[in-house]
N, CA and C atoms as an extended XYZ file, in Angstrom:
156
Properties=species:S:1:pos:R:3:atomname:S:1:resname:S:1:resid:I:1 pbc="F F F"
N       127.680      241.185      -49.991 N   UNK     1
C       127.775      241.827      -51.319 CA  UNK     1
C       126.966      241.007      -52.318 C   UNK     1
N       125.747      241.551      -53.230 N   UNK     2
C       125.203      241.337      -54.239 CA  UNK     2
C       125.804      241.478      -55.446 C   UNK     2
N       126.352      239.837      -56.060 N   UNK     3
C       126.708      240.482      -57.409 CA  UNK     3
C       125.967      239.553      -58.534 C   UNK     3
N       125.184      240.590      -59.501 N   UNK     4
C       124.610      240.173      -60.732 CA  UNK     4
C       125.594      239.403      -61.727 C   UNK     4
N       125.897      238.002      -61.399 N   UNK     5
C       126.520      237.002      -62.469 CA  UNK     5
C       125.935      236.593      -63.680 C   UNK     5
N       126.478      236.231      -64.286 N   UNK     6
C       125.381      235.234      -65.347 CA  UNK     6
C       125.550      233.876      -64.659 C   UNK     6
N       124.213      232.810      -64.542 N   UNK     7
C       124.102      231.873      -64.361 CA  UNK     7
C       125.310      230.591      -64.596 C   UNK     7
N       126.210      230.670      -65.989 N   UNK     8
C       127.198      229.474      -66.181 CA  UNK     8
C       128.509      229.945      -64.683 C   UNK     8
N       128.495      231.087      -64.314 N   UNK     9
C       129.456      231.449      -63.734 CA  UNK     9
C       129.115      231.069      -62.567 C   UNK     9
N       128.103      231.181      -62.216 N   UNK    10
C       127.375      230.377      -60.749 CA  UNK    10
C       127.308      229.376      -60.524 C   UNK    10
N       127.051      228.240      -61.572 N   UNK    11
C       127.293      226.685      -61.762 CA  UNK    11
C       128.248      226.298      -61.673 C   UNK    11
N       129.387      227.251      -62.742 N   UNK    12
C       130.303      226.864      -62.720 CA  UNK    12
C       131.695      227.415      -61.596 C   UNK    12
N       130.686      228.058      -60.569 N   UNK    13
C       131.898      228.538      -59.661 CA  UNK    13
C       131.872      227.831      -58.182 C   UNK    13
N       132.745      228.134      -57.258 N   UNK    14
C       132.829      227.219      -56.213 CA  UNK    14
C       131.816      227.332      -55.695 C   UNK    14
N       131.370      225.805      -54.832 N   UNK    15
C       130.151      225.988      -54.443 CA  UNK    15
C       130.506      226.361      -53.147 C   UNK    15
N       129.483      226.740      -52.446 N   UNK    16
C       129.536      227.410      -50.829 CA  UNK    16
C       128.956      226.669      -49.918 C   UNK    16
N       129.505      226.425      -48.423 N   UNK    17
C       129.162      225.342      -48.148 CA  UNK    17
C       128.014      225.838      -47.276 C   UNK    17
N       126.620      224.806      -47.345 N   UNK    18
C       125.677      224.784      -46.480 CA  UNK    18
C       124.603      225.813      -46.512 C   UNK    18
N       124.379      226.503      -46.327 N   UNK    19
C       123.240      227.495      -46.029 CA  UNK    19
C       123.707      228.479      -47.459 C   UNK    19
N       124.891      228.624      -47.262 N   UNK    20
C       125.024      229.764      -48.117 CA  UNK    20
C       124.719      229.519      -49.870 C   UNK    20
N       124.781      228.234      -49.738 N   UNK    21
C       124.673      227.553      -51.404 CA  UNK    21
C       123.344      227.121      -51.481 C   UNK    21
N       122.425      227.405      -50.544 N   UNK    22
C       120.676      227.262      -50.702 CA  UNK    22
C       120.322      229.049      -51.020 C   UNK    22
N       120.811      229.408      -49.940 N   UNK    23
C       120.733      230.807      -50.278 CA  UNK    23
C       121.000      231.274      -51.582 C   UNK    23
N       122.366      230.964      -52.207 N   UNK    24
C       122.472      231.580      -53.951 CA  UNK    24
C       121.633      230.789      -54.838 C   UNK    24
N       121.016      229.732      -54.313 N   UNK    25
C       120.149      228.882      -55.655 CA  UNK    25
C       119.036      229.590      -55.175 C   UNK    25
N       118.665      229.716      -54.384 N   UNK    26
C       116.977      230.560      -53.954 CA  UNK    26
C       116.953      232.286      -55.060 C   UNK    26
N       118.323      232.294      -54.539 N   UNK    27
C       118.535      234.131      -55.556 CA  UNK    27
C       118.414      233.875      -56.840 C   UNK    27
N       118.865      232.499      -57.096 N   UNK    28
C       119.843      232.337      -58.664 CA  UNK    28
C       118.164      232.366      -59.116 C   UNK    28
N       117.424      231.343      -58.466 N   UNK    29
C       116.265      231.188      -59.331 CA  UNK    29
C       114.664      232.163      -59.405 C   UNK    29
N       115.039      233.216      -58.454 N   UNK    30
C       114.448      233.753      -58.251 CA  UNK    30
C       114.552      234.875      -59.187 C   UNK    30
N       115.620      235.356      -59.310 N   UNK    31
C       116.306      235.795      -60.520 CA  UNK    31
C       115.903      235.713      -61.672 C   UNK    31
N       116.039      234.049      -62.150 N   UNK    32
C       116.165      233.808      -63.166 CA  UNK    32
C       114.137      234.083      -63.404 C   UNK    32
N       113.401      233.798      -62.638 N   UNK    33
C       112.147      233.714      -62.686 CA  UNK    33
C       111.325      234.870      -62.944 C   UNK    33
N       111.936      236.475      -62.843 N   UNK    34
C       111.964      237.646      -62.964 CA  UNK    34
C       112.381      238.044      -64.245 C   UNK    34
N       113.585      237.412      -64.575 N   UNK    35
C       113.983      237.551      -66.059 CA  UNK    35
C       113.377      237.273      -67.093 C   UNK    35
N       112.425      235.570      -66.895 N   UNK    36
C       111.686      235.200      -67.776 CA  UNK    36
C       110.320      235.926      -67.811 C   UNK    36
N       110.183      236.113      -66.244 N   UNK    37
C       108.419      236.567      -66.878 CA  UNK    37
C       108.734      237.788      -67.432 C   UNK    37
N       109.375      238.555      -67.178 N   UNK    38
C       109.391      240.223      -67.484 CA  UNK    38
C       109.553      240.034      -69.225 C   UNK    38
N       109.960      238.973      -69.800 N   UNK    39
C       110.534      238.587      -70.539 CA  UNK    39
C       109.291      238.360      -71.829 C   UNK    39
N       108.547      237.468      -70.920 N   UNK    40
C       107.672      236.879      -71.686 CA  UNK    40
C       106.395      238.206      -71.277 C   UNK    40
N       106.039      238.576      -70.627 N   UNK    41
C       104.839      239.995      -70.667 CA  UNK    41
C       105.415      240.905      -71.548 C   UNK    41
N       106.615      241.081      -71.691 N   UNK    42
C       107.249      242.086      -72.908 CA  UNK    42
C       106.566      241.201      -74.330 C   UNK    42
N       106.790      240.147      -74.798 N   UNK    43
C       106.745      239.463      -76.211 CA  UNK    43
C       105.359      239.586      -76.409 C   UNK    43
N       104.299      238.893      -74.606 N   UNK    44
C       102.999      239.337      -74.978 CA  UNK    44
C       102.064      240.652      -75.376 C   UNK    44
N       103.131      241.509      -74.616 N   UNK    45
C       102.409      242.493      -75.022 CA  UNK    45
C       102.888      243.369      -76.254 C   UNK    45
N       103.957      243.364      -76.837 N   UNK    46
C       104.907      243.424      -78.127 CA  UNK    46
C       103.277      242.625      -79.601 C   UNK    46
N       103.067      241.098      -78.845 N   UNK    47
C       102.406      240.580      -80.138 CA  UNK    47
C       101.131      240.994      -79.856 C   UNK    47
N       100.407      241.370      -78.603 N   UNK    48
C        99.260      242.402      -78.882 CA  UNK    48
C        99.214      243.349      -79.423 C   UNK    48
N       100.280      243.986      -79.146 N   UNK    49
C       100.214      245.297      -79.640 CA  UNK    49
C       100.437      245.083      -81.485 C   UNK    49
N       100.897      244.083      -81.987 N   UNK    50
C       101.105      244.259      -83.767 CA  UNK    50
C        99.567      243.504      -83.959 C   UNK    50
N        99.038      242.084      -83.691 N   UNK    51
C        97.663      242.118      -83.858 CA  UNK    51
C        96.439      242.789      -83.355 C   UNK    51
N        96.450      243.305      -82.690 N   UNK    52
C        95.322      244.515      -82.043 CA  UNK    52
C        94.849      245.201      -83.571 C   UNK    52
């Protein structure tokens, strides 16, 4: 089961032993790495689009 947490809840929840706690940091940050860029191509293209 896939569940979309927020990050403090993942830190702050039990850790899992061995494989499975490489596995949720590989998701967690993979995640998190999707969030930012999508994040940041939105702002870039948001401040092109007002100076253009």
């Amino acid at each position: 089961i896939v569940r979309l947490i927020s990050p403090e809840v993942m830190c702050g929840g039990t850790p899992l032993p061995g494989l499975d706690s490489i596995e949720a940091s590989r998701r967690k940050a993979s995640f998190e790495f999707i969030f930012y860029f999508t994040l940041t191509s939105a702002i870039l293209s948001l401040s092109l689009s007002l100076f253009a």
